[in-house]
Structure formats: C-alpha cells, structure tokens
N, C-alpha and C positions, 0 to 999 in steps of 0.2 A: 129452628135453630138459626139460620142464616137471616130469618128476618128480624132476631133479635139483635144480634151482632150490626147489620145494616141497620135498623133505625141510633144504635148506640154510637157507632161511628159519625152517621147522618146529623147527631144530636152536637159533638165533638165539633168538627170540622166543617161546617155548611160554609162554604165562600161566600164572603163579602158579592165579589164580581166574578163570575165565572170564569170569563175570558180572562183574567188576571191570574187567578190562582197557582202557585207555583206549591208543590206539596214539601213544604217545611219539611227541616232531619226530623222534629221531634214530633210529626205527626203521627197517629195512630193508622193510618190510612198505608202511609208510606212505612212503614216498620212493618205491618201485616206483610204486604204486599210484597216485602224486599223477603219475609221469612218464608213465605208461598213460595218464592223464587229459589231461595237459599234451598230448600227442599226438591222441589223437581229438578234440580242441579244436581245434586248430592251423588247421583251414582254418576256423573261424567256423560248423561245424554240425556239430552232432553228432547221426548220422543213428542211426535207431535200433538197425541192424545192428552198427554200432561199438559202440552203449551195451551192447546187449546181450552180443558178443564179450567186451565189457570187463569186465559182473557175470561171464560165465561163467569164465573166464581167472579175477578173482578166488576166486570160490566152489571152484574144484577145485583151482588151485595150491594154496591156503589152508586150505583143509578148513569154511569160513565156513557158518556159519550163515545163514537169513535176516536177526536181528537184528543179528550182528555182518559182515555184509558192506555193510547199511544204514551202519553205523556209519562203517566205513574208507569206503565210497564219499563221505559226506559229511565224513570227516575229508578224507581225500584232496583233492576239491574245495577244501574250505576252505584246506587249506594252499597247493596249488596257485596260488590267487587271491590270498594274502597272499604270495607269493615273487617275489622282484625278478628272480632268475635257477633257473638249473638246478641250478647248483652245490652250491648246500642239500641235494637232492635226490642228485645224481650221487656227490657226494662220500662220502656216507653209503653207497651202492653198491657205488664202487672200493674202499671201505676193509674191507667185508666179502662181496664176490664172490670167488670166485677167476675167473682169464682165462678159460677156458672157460665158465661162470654167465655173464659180462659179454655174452660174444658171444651166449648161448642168448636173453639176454632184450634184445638188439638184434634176435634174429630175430623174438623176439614182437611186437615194438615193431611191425616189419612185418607181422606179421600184422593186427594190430590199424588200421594203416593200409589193408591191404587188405580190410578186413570189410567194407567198401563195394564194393570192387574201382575201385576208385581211388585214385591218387595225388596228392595237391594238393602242389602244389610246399613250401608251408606244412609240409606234413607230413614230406615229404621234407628237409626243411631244420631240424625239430626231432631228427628223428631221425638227420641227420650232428650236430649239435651235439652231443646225447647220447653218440654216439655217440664222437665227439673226447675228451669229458670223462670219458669211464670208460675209454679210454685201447684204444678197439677199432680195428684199424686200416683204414684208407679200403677198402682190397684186403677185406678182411673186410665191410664193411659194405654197398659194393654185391655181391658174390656171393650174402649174405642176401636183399638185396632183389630180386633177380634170382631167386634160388630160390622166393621166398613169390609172388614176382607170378607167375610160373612156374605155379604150384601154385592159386594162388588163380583167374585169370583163364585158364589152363588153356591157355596157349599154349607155343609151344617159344622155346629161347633167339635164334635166328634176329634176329626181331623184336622183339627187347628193347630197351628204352632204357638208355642209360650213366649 
C-alpha cells in the first residue's frame, strides 16, 4: 500500500534540485502531510507515538532526508494552522490519487490514529470528513478502521465498534 502511494507521489513531485525545493501549497506531498498532521491533532494532544508514527510514515513513503523531512513537517504544520477547512488539502489529493491511492491513504490515516491505540471520537470525525471529501465511500472507511484497529489493539472483529 505505502509503496504504491510513494512511487505515485515519487512520480508527482521529483525536484528539479534537492536543496532548492520548497513544497508548493498545491503539492500533493504537502496536502497529505498537512492532513496526517490535521489528524494526530484532532483530539488536542499529540502524543509522541503519533508524532513519531507520523515522521516515520513521512521519511519512508517519501524517501526524506533529515533536513528535508524537518522541512515538510513544519511546512505541513504551518499550512495546516493557516487552513479554514480540508478542502485545500483533499482537493489537491482527489485531483491527483487515483481510487485505490485515496482509500490506501484513508487506511493510513487510521493507522496514524491508532499509533496511540486509541480512538478519540475527534479523530474519528476528521478522518470520515476526509474521508467524504476524497470521495471514499462510508462501507470503505469503516472496514479500514476496523482492520487497523483490528491489527493495531490486536483483538478480533467480534468486539469491534461501528
């Protein structure tokens, strides 16, 4: 999953000159990365297993350096903090994922939520929004979330929440 999303992005966005690169608003690179962010936010703490999920997630989809992973983390942030809604973000995603890529990186989205191995309803509630607006459909988004919680907290479907 993540190595398809990374060579799609990889294919996207290659810089001209490394050292130069500044991550444009309308990159696809930087709209993921600001919606990762917008997510492990969501409940009001960002614990460190999140943050850390989140650089690693970056640094391997991305192929990121130390200095350029500093970089998008705080573009990301920033932009993040200046955006009134999703849609900045989402829209830049729908118009260059294909349907498959959309739903891989709704499943990350949960993973990234489970990196604590909790769900704040906060979180849960960014990630249906997201989720509506890159156009993944509801039957799709909880079976994701069911899978990663699944996997993450290591219990069977049985006892799952809806």
């Amino acid at each position: 999953m993540l190595e398809r999303i990374r060579a799609f992005f990889n294919s996207i966005s290659e810089p001209q000159d490394e050292a130069a690169r500044v991550f444009a608003p309308g990159d696809p690179v930087l709209a993921a990365a600001a919606l990762m962010r917008h997510v492990i936010e969501a409940d009001g703490v960002l614990r460190p297993e999140e943050d850390a999920r989140y650089e690693n997630v970056l640094r391997t989809t991305y192929g990121l350096d130390d200095d350029r992973l500093r970089r998008l983390i705080e573009e990301a942030r920033d932009a993040n903090n200046e955006s009134v809604d999703l849609y900045r973000f989402t829209s830049v995603l729908k118009r260059t994922l294909s349907d498959n890529a959309r739903i891989d990186f709704i499943e990350l989205l949960w993973e990234l939520v489970y990196a604590d191995r909790e769900n704040h309803e906060m979180e849960d509630n960014v990630v249906w929004r997201i989720a509506e607006l890159l156009g993944v459909a509801a039957r799709d988004r909880v079976m994701l979330r069911r899978r990663v919680r699944q996997k993450a907290l290591g219990v069977n479907g049985e006892d799952d929440e809806t």
